[in-house]
N, C-alpha and C positions, 0 to 999 in steps of 0.2 A: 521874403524868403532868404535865406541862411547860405551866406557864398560857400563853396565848398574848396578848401587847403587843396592844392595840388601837391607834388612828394615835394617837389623843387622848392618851392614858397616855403615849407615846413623846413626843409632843409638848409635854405638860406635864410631865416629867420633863428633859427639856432647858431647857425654860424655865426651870426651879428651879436648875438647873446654870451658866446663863449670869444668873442673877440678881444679881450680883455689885455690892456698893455701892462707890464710890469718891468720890473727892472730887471736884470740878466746880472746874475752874481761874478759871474765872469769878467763880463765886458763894463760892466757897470753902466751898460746902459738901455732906453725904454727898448722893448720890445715885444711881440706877439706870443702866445703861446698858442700852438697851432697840435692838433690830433694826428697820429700817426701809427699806421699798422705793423708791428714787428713780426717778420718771419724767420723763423729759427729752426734749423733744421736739424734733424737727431737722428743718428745710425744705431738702427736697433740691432741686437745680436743674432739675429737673421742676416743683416746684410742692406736690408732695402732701409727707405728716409720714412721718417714722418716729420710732419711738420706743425712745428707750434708757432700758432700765431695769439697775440698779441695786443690791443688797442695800448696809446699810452701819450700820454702829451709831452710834447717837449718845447724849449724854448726855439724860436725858427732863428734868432742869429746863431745859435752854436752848436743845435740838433743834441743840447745837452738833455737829459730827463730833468722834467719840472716839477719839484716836491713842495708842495701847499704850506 
């Protein structure tokens, strides 16, 4: 019989997959690039917020955007 992924297992099995070190053009040195939700908030000409969110990777020692 066929184990069945739990969300966690799935989720940390992707993590481990997208864990990938590179170099930080900045700092020049290894680092992670880590997933991160951007919320960005916009006043419409009503007056109230909406909110734009985001997914987007970025390097973790500088919280810079990370371009491929």
């Amino acid at each position: 019989m066929a184990k069945v992924q739990s969300f966690a297992e799935k989720a940390a099995k992707l993590a481990r997959k997208h864990e990938a070190m590179v170099i930080c053009p900045d700092t020049k040195k290894e680092t992670r690039i880590i997933n991160v939700r951007l919320v960005e908030s916009i006043k419409s000409p009503k007056g109230s917020y909406k909110f734009l969110e985001r997914n987007t990777r970025v390097y973790e020692s500088t919280y810079k955007p990370y371009s491929e």
